[in-house]
PDB file as gemmi writes it, atoms N, CA and C in Angstrom:
CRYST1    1.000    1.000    1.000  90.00  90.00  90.00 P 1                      
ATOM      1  N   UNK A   1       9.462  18.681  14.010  1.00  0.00           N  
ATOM      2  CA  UNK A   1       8.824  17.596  13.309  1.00  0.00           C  
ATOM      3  C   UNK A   1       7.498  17.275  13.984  1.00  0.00           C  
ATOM      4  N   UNK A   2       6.281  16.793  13.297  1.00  0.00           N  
ATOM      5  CA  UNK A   2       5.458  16.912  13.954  1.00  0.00           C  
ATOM      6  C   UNK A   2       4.384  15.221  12.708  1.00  0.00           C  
ATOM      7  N   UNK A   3       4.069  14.349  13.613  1.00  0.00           N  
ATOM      8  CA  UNK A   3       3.801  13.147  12.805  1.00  0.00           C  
ATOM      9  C   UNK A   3       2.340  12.598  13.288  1.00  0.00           C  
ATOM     10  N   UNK A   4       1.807  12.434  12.410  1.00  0.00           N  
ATOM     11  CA  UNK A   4       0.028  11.912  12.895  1.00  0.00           C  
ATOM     12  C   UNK A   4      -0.062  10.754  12.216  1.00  0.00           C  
ATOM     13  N   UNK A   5      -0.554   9.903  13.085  1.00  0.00           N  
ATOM     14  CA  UNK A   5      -0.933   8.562  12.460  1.00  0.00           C  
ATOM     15  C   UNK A   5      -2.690   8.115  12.574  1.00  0.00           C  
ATOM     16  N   UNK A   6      -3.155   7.929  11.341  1.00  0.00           N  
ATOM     17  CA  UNK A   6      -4.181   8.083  10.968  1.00  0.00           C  
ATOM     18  C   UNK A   6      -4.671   6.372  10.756  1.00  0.00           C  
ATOM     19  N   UNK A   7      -6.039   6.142  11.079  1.00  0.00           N  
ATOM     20  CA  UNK A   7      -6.540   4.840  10.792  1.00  0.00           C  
ATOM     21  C   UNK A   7      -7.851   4.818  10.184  1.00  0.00           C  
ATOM     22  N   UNK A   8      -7.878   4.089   9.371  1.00  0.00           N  
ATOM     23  CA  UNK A   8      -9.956   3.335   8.691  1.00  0.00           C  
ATOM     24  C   UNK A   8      -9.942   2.317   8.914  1.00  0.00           C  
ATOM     25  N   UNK A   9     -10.830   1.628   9.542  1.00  0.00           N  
ATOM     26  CA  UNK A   9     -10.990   0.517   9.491  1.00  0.00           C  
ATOM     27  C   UNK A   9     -10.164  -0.876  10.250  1.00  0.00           C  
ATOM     28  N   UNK A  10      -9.700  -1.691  10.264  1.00  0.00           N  
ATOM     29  CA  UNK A  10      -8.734  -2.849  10.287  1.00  0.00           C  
ATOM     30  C   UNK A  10      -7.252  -2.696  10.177  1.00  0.00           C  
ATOM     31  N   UNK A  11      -7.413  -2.037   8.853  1.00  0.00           N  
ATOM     32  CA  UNK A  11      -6.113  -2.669   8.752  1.00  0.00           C  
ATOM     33  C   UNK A  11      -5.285  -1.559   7.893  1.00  0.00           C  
ATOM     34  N   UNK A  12      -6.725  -0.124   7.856  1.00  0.00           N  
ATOM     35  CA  UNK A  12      -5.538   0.743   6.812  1.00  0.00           C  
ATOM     36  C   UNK A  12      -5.098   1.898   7.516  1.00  0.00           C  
ATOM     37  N   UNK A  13      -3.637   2.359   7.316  1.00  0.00           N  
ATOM     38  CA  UNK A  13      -3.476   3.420   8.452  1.00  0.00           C  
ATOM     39  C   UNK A  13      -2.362   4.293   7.574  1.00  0.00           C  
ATOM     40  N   UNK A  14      -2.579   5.390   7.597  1.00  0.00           N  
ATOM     41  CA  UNK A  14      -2.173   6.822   6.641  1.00  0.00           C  
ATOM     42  C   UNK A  14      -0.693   7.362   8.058  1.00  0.00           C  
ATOM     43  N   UNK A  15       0.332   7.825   7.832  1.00  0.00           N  
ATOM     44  CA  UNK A  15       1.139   8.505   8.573  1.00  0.00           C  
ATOM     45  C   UNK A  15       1.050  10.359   7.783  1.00  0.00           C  
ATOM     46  N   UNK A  16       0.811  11.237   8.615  1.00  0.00           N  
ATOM     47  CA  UNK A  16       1.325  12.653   7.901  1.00  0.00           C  
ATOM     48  C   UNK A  16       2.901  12.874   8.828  1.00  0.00           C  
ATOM     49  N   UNK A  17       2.997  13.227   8.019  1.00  0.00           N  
ATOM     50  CA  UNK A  17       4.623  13.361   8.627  1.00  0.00           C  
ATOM     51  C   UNK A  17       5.756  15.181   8.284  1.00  0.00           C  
ATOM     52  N   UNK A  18       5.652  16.070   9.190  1.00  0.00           N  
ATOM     53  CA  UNK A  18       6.063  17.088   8.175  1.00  0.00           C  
ATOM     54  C   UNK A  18       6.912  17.655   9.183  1.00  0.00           C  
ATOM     55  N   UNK A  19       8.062  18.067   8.508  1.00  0.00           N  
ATOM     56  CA  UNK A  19       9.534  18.287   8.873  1.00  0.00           C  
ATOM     57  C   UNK A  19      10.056  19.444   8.159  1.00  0.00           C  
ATOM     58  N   UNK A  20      11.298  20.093   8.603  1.00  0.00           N  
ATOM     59  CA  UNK A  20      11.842  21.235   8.057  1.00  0.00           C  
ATOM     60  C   UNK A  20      11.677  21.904   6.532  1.00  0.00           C  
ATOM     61  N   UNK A  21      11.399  20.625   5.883  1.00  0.00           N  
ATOM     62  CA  UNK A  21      11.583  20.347   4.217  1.00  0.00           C  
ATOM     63  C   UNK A  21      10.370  20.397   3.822  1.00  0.00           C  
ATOM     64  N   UNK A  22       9.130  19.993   3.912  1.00  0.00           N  
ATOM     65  CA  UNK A  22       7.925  19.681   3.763  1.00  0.00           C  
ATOM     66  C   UNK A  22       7.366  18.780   4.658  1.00  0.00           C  
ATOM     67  N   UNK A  23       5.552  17.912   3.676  1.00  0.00           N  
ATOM     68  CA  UNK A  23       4.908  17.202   4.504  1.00  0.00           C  
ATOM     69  C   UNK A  23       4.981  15.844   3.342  1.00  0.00           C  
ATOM     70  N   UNK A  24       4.901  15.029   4.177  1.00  0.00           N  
ATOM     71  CA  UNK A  24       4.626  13.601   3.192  1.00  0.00           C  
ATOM     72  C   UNK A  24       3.500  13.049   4.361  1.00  0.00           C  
ATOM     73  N   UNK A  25       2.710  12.052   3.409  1.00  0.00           N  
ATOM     74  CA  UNK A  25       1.905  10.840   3.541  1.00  0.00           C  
ATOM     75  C   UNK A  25       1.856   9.867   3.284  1.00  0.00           C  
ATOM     76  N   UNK A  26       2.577   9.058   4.293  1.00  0.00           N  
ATOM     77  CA  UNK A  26       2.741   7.283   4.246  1.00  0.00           C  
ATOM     78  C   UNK A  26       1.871   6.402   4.132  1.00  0.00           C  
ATOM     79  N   UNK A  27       1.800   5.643   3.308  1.00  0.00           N  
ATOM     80  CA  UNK A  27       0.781   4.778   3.845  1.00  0.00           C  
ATOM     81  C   UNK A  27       1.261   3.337   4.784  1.00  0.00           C  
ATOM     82  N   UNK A  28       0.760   2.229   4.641  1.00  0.00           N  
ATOM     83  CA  UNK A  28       0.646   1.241   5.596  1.00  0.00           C  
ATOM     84  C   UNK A  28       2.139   0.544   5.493  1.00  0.00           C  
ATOM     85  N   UNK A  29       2.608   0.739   3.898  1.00  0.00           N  
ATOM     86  CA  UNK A  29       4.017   0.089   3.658  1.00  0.00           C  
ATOM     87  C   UNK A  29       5.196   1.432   3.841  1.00  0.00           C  
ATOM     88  N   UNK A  30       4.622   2.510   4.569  1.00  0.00           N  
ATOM     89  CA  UNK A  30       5.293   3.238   3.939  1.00  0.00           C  
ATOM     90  C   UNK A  30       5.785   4.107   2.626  1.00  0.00           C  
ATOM     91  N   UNK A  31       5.494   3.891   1.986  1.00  0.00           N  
ATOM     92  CA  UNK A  31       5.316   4.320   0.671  1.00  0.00           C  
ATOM     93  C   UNK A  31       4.664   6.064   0.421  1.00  0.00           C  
ATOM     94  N   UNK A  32       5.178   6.262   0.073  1.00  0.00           N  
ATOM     95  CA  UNK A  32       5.022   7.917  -0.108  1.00  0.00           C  
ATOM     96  C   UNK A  32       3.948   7.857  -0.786  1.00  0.00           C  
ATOM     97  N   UNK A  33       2.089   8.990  -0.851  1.00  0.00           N  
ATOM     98  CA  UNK A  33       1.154   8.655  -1.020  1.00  0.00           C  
ATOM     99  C   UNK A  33       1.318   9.823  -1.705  1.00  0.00           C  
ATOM    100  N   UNK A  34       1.770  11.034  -0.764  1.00  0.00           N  
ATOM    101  CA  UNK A  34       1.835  12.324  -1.207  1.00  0.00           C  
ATOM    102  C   UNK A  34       2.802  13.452  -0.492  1.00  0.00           C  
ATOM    103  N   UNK A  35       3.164  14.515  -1.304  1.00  0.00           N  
ATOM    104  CA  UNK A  35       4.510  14.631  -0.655  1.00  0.00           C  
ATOM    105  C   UNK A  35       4.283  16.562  -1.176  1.00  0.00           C  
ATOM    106  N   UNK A  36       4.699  17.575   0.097  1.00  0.00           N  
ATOM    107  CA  UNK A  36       4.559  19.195  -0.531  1.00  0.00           C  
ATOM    108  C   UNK A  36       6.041  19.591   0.117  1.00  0.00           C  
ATOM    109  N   UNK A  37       6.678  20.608  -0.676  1.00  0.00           N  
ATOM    110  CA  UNK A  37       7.521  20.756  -0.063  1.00  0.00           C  
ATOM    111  C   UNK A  37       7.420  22.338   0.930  1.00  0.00           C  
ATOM    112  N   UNK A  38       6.172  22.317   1.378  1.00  0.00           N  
ATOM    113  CA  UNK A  38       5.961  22.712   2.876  1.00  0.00           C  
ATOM    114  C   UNK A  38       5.011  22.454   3.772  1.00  0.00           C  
ATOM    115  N   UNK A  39       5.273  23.475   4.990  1.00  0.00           N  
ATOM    116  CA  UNK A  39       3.721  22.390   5.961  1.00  0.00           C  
ATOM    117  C   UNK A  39       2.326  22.522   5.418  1.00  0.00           C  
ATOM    118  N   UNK A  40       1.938  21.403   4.902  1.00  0.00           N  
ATOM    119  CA  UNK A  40       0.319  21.311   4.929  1.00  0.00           C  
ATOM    120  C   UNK A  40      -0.018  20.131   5.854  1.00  0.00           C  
ATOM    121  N   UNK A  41       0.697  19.982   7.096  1.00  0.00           N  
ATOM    122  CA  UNK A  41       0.205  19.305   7.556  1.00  0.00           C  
ATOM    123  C   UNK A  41      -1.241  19.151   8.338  1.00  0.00           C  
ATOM    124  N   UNK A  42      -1.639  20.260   8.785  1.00  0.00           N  
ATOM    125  CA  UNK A  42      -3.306  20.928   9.303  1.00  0.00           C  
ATOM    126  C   UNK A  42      -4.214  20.696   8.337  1.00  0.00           C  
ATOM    127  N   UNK A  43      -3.910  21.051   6.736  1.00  0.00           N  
ATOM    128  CA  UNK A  43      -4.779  21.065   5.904  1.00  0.00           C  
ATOM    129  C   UNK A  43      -4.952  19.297   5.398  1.00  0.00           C  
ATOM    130  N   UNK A  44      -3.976  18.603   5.819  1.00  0.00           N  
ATOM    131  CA  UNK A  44      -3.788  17.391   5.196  1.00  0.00           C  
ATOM    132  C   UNK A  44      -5.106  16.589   6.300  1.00  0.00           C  
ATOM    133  N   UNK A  45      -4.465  17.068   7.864  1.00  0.00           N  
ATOM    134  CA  UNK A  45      -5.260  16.259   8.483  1.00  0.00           C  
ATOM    135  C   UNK A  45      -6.834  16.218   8.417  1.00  0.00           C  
ATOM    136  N   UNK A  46      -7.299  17.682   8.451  1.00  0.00           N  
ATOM    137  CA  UNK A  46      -8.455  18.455   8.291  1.00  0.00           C  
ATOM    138  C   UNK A  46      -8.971  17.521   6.885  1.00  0.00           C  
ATOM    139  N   UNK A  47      -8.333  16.984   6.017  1.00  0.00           N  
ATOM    140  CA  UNK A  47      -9.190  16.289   4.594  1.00  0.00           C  
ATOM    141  C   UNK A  47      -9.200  15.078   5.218  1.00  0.00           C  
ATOM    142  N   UNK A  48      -8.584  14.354   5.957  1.00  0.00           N  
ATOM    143  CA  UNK A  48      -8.279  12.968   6.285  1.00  0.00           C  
ATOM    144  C   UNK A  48      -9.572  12.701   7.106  1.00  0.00           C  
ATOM    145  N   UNK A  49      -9.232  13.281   8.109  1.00  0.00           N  
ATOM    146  CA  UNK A  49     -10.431  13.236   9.260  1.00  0.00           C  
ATOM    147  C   UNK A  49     -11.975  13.416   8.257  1.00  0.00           C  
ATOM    148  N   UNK A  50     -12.008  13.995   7.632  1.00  0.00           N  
ATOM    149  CA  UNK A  50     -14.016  14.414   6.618  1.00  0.00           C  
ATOM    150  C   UNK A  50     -13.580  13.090   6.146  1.00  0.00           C  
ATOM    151  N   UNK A  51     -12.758  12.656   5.701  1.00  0.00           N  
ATOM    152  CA  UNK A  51     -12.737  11.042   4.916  1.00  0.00           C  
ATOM    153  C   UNK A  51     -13.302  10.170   5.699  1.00  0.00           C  
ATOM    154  N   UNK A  52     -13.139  10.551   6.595  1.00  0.00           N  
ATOM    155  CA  UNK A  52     -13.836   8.987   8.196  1.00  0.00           C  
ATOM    156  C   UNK A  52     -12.402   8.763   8.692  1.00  0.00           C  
ATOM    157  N   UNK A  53     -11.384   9.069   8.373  1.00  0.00           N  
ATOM    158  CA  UNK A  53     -10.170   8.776   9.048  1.00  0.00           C  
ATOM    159  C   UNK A  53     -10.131   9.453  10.235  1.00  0.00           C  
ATOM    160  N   UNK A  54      -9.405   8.136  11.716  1.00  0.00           N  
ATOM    161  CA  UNK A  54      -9.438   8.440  12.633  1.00  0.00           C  
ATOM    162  C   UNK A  54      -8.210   8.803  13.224  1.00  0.00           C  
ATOM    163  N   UNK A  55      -7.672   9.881  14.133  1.00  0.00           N  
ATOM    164  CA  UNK A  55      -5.886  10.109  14.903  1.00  0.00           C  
ATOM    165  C   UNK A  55      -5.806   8.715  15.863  1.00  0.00           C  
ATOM    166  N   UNK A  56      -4.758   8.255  15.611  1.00  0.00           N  
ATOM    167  CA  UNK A  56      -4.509   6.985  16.071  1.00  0.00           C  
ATOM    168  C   UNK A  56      -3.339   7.467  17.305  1.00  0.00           C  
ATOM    169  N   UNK A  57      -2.199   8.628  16.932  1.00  0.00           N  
ATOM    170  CA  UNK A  57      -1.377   9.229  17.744  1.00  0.00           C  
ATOM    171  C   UNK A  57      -0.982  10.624  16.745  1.00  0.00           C  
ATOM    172  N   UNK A  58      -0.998  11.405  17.630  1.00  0.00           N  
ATOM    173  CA  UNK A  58      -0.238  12.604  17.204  1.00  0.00           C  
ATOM    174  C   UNK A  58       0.298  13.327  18.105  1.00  0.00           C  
ATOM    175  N   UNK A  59       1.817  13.936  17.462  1.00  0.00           N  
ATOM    176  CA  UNK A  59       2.537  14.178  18.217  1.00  0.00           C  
ATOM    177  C   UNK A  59       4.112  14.897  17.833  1.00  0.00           C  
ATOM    178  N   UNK A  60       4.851  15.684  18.224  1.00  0.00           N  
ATOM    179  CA  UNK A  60       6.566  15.636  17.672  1.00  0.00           C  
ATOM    180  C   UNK A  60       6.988  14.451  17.267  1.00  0.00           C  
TER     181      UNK A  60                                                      
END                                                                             
């Protein structure tokens, strides 16, 4: 499992999250943003980060 937590700004913060099954993207409530059922987690971060989004933690 491997989980990045992503931030803009104040108060908005993105989770990638990708596990045996696929990758999902949380947002601030949790809430499923977007969901593959395999790893794009590299390609997910790689779009996040050109957005201005910053790694807040990443990690297993």
């Amino acid at each position: 499992m491997r989980e990045t937590v992503l931030a803009k700004g104040e108060t908005a913060t993105l989770v990638i999250v990708t596990t045996d099954t696929g990758t999902e993207v949380l947002d601030e409530e949790e809430e499923v943003v977007e969901t593959f059922p395999d790893d794009r987690h590299q390609e997910l971060l790689t779009r996040y980060l050109a957005q201005g989004w910053e790694i807040e933690e990443d990690g297993p």
